[in-house]
C-alpha positions in Angstrom: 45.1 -70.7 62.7 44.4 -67.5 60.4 46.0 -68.7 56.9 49.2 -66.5 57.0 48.4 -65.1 52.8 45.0 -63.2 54.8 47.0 -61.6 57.8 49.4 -60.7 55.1 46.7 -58.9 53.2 46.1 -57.0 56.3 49.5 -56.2 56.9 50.9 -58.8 58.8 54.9 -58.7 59.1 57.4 -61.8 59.7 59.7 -61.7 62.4 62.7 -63.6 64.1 63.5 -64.2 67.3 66.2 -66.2 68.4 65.8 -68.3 71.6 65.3 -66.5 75.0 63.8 -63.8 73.0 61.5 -61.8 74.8 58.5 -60.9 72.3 56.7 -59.0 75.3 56.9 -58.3 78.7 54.4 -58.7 81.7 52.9 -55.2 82.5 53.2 -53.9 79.0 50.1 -53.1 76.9 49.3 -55.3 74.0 49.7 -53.3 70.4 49.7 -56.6 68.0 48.7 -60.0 67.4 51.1 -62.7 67.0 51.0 -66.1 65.4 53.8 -68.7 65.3 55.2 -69.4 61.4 57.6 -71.9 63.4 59.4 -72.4 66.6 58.0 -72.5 70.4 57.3 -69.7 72.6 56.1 -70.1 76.3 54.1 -67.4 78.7 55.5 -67.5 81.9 55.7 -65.5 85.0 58.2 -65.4 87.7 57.9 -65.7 91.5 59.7 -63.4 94.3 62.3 -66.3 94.5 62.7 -66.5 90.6 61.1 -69.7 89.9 59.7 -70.1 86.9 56.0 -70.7 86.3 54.6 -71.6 82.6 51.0 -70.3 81.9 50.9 -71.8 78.3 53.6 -73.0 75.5 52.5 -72.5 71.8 53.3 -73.8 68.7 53.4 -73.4 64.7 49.7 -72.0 63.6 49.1 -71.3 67.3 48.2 -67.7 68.6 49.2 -66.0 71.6 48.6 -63.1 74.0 45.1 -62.3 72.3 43.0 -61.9 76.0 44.7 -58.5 76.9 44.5 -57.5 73.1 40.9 -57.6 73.5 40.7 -56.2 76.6 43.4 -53.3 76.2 44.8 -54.7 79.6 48.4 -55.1 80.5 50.4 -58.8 79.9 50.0 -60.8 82.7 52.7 -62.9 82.0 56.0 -62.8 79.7 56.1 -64.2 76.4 59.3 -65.7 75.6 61.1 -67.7 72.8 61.8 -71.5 73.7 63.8 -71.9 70.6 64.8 -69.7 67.1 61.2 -68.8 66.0 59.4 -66.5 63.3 56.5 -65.0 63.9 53.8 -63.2 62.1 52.6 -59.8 63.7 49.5 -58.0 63.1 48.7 -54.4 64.7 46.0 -54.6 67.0 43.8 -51.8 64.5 44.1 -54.4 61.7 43.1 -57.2 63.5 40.6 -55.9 64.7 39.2 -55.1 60.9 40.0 -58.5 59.9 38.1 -60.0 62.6 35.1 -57.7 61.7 35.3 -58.6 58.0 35.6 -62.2 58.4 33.2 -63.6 60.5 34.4 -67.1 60.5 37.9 -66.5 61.8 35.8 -64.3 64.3 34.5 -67.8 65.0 37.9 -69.5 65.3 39.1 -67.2 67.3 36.3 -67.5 70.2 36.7 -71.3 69.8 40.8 -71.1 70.3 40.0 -68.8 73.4 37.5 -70.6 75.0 39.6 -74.3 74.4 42.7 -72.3 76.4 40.0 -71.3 78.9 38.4 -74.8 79.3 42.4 -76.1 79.8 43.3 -73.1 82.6 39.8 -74.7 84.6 40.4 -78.1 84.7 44.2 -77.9 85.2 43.2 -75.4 88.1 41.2 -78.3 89.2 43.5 -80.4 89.2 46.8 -78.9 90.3 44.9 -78.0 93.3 43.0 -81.6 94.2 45.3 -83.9 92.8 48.2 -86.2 93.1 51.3 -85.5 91.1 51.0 -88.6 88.8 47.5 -87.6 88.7 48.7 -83.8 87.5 51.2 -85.1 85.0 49.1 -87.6 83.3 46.2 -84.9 82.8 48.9 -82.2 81.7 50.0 -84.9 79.0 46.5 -86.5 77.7 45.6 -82.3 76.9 48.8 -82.4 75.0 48.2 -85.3 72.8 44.8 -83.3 72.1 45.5 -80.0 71.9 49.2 -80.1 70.4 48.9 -82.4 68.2 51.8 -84.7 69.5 52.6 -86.8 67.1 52.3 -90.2 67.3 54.3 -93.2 66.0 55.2 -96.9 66.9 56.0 -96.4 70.0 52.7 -94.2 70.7 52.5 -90.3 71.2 55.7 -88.5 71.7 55.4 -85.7 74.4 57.0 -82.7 73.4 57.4 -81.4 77.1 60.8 -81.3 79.0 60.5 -82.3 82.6 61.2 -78.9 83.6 58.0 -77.3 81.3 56.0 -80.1 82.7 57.2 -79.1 86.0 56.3 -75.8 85.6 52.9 -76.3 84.0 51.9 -78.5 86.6 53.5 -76.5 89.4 55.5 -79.8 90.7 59.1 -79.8 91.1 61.2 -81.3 88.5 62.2 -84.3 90.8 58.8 -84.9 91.7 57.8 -84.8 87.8 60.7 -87.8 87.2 59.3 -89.9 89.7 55.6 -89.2 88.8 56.5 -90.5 85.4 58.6 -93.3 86.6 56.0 -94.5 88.6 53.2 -94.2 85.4 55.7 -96.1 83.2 55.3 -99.1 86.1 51.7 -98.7 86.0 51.6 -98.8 82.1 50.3 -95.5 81.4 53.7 -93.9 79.6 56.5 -95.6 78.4 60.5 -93.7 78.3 62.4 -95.1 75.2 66.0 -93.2 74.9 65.0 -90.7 77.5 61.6 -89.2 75.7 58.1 -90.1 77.5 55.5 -91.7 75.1 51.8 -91.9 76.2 
């Protein structure tokens, strides 16, 4: 998203975390900016029961966590490792002044905010009208666009595990395997070795 040499200029640092990491907690106040050098790290909040829900999982060059930043509000959700990742963290002060002196990451910014916004309103929709193939097919077609899931011979490979599409989707994980058992009879995925192809 930002090229890492400029939020390095600003004072950007590199971190680890190893997976189940937590990076930050729900309820505490925001104090950087992070983007992903590599790995996966979800947002995710839990019920009285424990269950899991996922509010977003991001990726390499993807940014997180930036809507309380702005606001100086409290996390609404946990941020936590899905596998070993580095991370690049900006305090809040400095990326504030890079915003201000570049105006065309200003720009990116908006636009990465208001594409996150745009998915939270028509999953929303969805989750809340829908039938579960329905859901899952919806979940997966913004994945292929806003992922970047790559695609080879066998068409686009989704990068979800039952259990995050599950969670994104607010189905249970044995109404998720026979949602997409029942899109691979219509045509709509295909399973080769396990992995769901669109």
């Amino acid at each position: 998203m930002i090229a890492v040499e400029l939020l390095e200029k600003y004072g950007a640092v590199k971190k680890s975390f190893q997976k189940n990491d937590i990076i930050f907690e729900e309820g505490s106040l925001p104090t950087h900016y992070y983007q992903i050098i590599s790995g996966e790290i979800k947002m995710c909040n839990y019920n009285d029961d424990g269950r899991e829900f996922i509010q977003g999982i991001f990726y390499k060059e993807q940014s997180f966590g930036e809507p309380p930043l702005f606001l100086n509000q409290k996390y609404p959700a946990n941020s936590i490792a899905v596998e070993d990742s580095q991370i690049l963290l900006l305090s809040k002060s400095s990326f504030i002044k890079l915003l201000e002196e570049n105006p065309a990451i200003s720009i990116k910014i908006i636009e990465n905010l208001a594409q996150r916004l745009y998915y939270k309103s028509v999953m929303a929709a969805e989750i809340s009208t829908h039938e579960p193939e329905h859901r899952v097919l919806k979940l997966i077609d913004h994945g292929i666009a806003y992922f970047n899931f790559q695609k080879d011979k066998n068409g686009y490979l989704i990068n979800f595990t039952r259990q995050q599409i599950g969670d994104l989707t607010g189905l249970r994980v044995e109404t998720v395997i026979r949602a997409i058992k029942a899109l691979e009879k219509k045509g709509e995925l295909k399973i080769i070795n396990r992995k769901v192809y669109r």
